[in-house]
TORVO-489427 format. One record per residue: residue in one letter; x, y, z of N, C-alpha, C in turn. Coordinates in steps of 0.1 Angstrom, whole numbers, plus 2048, in hexadecimal, padded with zeros to 3 digits. Last residue first. Layout:
AXYZXYZXYZ
...
***
This chain:
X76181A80375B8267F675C8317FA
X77C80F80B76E81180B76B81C803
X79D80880C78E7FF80477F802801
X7A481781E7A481980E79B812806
X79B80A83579981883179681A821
X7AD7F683479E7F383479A800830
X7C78008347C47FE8247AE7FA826
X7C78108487C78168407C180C836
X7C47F785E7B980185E7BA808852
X7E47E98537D47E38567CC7ED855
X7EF8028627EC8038527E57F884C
X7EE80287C7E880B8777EA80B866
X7FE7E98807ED7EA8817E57F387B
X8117EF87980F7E18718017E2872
X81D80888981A80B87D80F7F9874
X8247F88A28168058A180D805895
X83A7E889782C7E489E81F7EB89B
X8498008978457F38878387ED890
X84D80C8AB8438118A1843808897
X8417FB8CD84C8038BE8468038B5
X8357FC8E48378068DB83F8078D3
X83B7E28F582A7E48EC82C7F28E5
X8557DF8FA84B7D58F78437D78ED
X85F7F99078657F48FF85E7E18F3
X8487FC91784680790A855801903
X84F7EB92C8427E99218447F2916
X8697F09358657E292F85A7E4928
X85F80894086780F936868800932
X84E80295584D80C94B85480893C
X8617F49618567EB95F84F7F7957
X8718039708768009658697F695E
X85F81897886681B96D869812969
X85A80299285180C98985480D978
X87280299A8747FA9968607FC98D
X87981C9A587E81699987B808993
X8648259B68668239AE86D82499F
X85C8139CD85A80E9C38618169B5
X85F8279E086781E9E38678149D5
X84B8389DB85383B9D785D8309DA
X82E8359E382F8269DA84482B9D6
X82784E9EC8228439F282B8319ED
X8288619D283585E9DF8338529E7
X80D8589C28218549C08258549CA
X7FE85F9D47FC84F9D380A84D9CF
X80487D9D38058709E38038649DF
X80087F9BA80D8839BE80F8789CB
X7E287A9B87F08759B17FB8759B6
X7DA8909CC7D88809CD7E48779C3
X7E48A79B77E68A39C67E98999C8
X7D78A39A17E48A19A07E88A09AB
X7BB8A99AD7BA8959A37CD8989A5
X7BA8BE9B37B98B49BF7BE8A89B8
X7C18CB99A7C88CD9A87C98C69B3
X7B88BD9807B38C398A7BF8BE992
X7B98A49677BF8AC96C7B98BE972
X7B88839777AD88A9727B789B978
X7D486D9747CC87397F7C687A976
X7E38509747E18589697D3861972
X80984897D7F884B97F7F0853978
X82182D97881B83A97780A83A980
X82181496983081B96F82F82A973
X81080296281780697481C80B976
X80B7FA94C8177F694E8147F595D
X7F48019487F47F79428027F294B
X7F382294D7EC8159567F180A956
X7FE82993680982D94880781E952
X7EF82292980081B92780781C931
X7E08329297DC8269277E8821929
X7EC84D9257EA8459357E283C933
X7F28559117FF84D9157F7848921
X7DD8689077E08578FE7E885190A
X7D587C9217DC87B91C7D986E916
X7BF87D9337BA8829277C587E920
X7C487A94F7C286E9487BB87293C
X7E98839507DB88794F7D487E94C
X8008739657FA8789557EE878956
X81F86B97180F87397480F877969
X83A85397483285C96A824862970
X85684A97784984B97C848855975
X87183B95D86E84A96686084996B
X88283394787E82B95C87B838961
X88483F92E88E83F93888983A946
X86A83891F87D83091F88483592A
X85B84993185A838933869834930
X86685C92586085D93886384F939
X85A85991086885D91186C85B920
X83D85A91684785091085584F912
X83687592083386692783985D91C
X83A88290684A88391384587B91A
X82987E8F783287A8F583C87A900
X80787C8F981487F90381F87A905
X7F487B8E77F686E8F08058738FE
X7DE8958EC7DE8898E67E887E8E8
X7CE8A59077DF8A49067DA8998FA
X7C48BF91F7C48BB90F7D08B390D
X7D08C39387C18C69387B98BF927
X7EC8B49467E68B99367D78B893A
X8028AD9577F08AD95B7E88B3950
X81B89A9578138A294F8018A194B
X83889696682989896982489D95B
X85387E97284A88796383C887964
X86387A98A85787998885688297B
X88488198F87887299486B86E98D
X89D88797689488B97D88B880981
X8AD87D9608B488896D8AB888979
X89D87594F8A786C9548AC87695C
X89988893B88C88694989087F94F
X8B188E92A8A98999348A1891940
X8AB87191F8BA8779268B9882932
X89487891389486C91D8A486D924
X89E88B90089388A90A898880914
X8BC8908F18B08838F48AA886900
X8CA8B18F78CF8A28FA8BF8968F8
X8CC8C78EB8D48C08EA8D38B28E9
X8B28D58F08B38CC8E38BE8CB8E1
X8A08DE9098AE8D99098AF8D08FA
X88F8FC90D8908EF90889E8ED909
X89290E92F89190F9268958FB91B
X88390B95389090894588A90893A
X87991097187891596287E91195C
X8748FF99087B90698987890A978
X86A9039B086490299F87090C99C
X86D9099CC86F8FB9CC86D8F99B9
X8719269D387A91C9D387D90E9CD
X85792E9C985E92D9C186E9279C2
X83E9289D784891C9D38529229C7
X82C93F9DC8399399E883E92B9E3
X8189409CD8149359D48219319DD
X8219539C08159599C681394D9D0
X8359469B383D9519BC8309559C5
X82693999B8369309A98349389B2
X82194E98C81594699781E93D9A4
X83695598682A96098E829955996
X83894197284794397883F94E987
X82594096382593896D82E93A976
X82B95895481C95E95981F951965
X83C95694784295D95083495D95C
X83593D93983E93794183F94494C
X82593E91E81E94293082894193B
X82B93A90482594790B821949919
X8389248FF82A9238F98259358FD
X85C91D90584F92190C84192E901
X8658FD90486490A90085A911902
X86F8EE9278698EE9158698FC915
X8668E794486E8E793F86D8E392D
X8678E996585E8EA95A8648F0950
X86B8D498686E8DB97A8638DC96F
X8618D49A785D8D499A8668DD992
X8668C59C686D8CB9BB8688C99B2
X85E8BB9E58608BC9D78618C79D2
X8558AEA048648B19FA8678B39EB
X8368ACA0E83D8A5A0884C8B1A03
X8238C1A1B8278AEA1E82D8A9A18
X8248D4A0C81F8D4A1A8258C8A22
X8298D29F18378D29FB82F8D7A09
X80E8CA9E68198C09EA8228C49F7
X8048E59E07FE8DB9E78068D19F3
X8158E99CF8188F29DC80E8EC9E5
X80F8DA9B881C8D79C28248DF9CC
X7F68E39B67FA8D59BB8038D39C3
X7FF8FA9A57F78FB9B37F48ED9B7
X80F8EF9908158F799D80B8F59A9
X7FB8E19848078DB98780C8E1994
X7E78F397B7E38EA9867F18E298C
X7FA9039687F690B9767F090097C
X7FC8F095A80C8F39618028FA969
X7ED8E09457EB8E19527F48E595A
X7F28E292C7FA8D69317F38D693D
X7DE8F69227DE8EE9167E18E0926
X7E590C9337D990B9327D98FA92B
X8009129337FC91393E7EF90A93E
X81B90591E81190B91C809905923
X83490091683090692382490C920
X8418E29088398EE9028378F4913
X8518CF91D84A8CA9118478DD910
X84E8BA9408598BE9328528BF924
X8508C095F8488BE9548578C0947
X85E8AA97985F8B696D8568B3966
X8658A799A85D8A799085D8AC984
X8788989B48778A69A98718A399C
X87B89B9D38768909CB87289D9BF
X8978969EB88889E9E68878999D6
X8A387B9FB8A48839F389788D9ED
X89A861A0289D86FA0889D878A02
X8AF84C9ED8A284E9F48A68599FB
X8BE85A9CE8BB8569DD8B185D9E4
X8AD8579AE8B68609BD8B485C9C8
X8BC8459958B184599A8BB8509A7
X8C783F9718CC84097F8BF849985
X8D582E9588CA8329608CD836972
X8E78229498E882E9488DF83794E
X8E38049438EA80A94C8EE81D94B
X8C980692E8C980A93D8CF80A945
X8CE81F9198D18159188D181992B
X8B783390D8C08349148C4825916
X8A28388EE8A88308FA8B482E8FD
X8A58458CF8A384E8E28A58448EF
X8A78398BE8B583B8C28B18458D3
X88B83C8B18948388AB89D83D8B2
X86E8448C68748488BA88583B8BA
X85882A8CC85E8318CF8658358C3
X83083B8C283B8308C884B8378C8
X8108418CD8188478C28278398CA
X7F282E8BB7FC82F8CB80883C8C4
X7D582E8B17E282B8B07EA8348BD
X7B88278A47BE8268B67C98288B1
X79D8368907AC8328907B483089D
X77983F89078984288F795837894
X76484D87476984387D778848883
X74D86E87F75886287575F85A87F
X73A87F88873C86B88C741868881
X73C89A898744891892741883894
X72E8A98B07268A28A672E89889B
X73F8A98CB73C8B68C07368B28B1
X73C8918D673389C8D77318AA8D0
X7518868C17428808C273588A8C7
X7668908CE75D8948BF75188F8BB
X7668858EB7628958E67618978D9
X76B86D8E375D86F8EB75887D8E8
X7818658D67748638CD76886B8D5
X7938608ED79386A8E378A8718DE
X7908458F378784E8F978885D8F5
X7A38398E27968368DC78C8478E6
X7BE84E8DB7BB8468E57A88468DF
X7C885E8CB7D48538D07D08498DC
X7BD8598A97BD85D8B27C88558BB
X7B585F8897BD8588907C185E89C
X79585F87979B8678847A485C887
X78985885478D85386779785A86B
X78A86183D78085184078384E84E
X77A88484278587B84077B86A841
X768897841768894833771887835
X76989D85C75B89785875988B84A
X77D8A985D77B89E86576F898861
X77A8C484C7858BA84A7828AE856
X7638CB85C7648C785176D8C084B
X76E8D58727658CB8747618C8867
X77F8EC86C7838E087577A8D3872
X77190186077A8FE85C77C8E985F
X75690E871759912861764907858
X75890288774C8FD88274F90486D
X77990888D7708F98907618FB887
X77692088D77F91B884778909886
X7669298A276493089476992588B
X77891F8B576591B8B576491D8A3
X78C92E8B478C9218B577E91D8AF
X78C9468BA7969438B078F9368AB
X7809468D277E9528CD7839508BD
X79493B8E37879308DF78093D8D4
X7AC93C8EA7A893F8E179D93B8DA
X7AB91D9017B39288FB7AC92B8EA
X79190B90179291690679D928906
X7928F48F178E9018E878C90C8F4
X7A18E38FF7AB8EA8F07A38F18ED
X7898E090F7988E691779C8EA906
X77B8CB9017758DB9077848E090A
X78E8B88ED7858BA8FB7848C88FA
X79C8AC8DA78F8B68D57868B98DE
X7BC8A68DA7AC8A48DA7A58AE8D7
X7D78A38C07D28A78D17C58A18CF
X7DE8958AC7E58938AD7E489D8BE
X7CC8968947CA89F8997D88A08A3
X7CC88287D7D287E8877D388F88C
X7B48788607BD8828667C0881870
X7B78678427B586784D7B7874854
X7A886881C7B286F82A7B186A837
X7A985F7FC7A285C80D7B0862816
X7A28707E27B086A7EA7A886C7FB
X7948847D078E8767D879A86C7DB
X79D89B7CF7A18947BF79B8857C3
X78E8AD7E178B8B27D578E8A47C7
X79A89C7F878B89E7FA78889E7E6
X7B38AA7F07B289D7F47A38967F0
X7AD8C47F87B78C27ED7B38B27EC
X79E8C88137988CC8087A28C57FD
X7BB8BC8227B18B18217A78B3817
X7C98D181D7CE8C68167C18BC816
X7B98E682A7BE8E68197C58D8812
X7BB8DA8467B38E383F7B18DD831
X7DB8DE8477D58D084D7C58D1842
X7DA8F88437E38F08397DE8E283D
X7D090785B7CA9058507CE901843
X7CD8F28787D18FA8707CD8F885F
X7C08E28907BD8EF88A7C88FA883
X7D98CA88A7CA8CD8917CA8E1891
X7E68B187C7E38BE87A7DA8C1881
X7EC89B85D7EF8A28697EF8AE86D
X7DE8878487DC89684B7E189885B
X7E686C8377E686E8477E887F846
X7D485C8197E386681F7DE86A82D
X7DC8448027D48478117E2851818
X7DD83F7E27E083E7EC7D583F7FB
X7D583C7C47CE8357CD7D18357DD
X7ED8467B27ED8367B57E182F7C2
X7D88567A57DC8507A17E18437A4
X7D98687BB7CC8647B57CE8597AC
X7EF8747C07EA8657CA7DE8627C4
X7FE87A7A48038707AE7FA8697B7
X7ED89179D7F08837927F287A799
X7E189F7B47DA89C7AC7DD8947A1
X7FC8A37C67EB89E7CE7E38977C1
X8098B27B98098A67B680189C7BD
X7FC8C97B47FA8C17AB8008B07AB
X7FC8D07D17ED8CF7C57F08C77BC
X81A8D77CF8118CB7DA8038C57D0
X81C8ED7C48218DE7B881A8D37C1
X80F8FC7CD80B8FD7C38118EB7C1
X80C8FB7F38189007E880D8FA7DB
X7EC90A7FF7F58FD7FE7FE9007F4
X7DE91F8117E29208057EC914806
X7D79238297CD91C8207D3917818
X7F09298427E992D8377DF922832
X80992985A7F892785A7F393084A
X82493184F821921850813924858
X81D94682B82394483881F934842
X82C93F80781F94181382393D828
X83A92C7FC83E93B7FF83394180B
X84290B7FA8379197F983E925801
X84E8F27E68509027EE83E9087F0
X84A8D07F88458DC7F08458E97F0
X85E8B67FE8568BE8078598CA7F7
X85C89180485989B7F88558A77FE
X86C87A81086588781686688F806
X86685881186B86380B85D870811
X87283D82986C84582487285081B
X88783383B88482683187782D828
X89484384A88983C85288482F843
X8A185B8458AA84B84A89D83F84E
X89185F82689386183189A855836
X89E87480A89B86780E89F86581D
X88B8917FB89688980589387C808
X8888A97E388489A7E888D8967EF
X87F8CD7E58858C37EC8808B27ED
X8778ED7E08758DF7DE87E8D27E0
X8789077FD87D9007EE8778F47EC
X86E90E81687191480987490C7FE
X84F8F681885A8F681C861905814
X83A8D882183B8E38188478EC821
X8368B781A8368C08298398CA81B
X83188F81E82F89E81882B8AC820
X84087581E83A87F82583B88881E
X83B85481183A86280F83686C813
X83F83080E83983C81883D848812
X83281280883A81B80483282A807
X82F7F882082980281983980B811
X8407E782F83F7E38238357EE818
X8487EF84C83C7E284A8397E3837
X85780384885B7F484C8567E884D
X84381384284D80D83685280583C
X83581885C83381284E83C80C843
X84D82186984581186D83D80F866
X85383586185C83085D859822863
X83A84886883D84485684C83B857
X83884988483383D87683583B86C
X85485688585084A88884C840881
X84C86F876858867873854859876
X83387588A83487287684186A871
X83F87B89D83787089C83286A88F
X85189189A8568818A184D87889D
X83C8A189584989F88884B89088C
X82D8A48AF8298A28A283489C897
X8468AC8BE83D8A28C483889A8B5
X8618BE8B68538BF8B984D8B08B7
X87B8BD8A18768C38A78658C18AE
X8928A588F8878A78968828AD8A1
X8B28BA87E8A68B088E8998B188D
X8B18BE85C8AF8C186D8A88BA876
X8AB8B68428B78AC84C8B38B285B
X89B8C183B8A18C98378AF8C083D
X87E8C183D8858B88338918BE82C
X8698BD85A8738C684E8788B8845
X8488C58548538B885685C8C2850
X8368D98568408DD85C84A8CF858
X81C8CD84981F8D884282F8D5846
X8188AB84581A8B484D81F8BE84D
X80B88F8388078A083480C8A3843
X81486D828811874837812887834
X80985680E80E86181880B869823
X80D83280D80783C81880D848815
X8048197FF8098257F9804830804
X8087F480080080080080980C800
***
């Protein structure tokens, strides 16, 4: 079968993979082709560019001159939307959630009758339309909900997903896929190291700083909750989305700014190198689609608290190596004491973590099922 994958930003320029999204397109598209599809990401870019990826894929990326939120799709993309996949019959993966290139490709798609999926790649709970819901609502019933409507299936990262599009009237089918691990990020385990007992127990988030979306203001007011009764330390740490000075306040209004620290991203070194420093990876996400740093969390033997909106806390469950709490200030509390409670556990937590997602998440795996679903897909009228 003949997959391509739509993500305006893939670079295809050799640069690292940047951002949650890219990682997970790389991924699959390189656990498709390993399972025998011939794969094709398609991204738009200044220049025109065919690359061959280390992944056993080709990146075809398309100039456009047009800025990266536009309608407007590069010109040679259209066309070759219109001899190439119409032609051999593909099935293309629209990645993307409210933007308007995600938008334009599915209309592009829709227009030459090339079946699309789309992997929104978050959810579609009330919480993601509270920032800028002013932006949002409009764009959802004018924009959003049409490109979902037109596709043969939502790929989502968890079935319970389905519940909030369901309420916003959407009943297209949809797609379970897991996201898995990337290529070369596990730490080999003599390289793990855990903090003595006693010691204050230090938490990090890691990822985008953004207050409303991850839950960093319930995070903090938790873990001024905490250091009533407990020895802790939170880091918070990624690039920051626009709130980090407004949280950096809230530390100092709540008298922890001793115990929270701020950092900026670290794209020197493999995530799971970064969260290997620290006890506990929290991420109380009020919205989250599967949460990649609860993985990365996993390769490295790390306890985990995860929102139970996040994909990854079917997996936190499954394993043990974590808790997956409702994200509110009381639900992260309670989390926190049922962790410390079990702290004697946990390395051996993590490592019963980081055994499963070495098991049940690799991406040739991921990929063998999710392109079963595609070609049923393709088959239908």
């Amino acid at each position: 079968m003949e997959v391509a994958l739509y993500l305006k930003h893939f670079p295809a320029n050799g640069a690292p993979l940047a951002g949650g999204t890219s990682i997970a397109v790389d991924g699959l598209a390189a656990g498709l082709a390993a399972n025998g599809a011939r794969v094709t990401v398609l991204c738009e870019g200044r220049e025109r560019r065919t690359v061959g990826a280390d992944g056993g894929y080709t990146i075809e990326c398309f100039a456009n001159a047009r800025g990266y939120r536009t309608f407007t799709l590069a010109p040679e993309l259209g066309r070759y939307v219109a001899t190439r996949l119409t032609a051999r019959g593909d099935m293309c993966l629209v990645n993307g959630m409210f933007h308007p290139g995600a938008y334009a490709m599915g209309r592009l798609l829709h227009r030459h009758g090339v079946p699309y999926v789309v992997a929104p790649h978050s959810t579609y709970n009330r919480a993601v339309f509270r920032k800028n819901a002013h932006l949002k609502w409009p764009y959802w019933y004018l924009f959003e909900r049409g490109l979902l409507e037109r596709a043969q299936a939502i790929q989502v990262f968890d079935a319970s997903h389905g519940t909030w599009l369901r309420e916003l009237g959407v009943a297209t089918a949809f797609i379970e896929s897991a996201n898995g691990i990337a290529p070369g990020s596990v730490p080999a385990e003599s390289q793990l190291r855990w903090s003595a007992r006693g010691a204050p127990a230090n938490l990090l988030f890691f990822g985008r700083i953004d207050a409303d979306t991850k839950g960093l203001d319930l995070l903090l007011d938790a873990c001024a909750r905490v250091a009533a009764w407990a020895d802790v330390r939170v880091t918070v740490q990624g690039p920051d989305g626009g709130d980090r000075a407004a949280l950096e306040k809230r530390a100092a209004r709540l008298a922890i700014s001793d115990r929270a620290v701020f950092r900026g991203p670290d794209y020197e070194r493999p995530p799971p190198q970064v969260i290997g420093e620290y006890d506990v990876l929290c991420l109380p996400s009020r919205s989250e689609g599967f949460g990649l740093t609860g993985l990365e969390a996993m390769l490295a033997a790390r306890v985990l608290l995860v929102s139970e909106r996040a994909g990854i806390a079917r997996h936190v469950r499954a394993s043990d190596c974590g808790i997956a709490v409702r994200p509110t200030v009381a639900g992260i509390e309670a989390g926190l004491r049922t962790l410390f409670g079990r702290r004697a556990k946990w390395r051996e937590m993590g490592l019963r973590g980081r055994r499963y997602a070495l098991t049940n998440l690799q991406w040739q795996d991921i990929a063998r099922d999710v392109l079963a679903q595609y070609a049923a897909l393709a088959r239908r009228p």
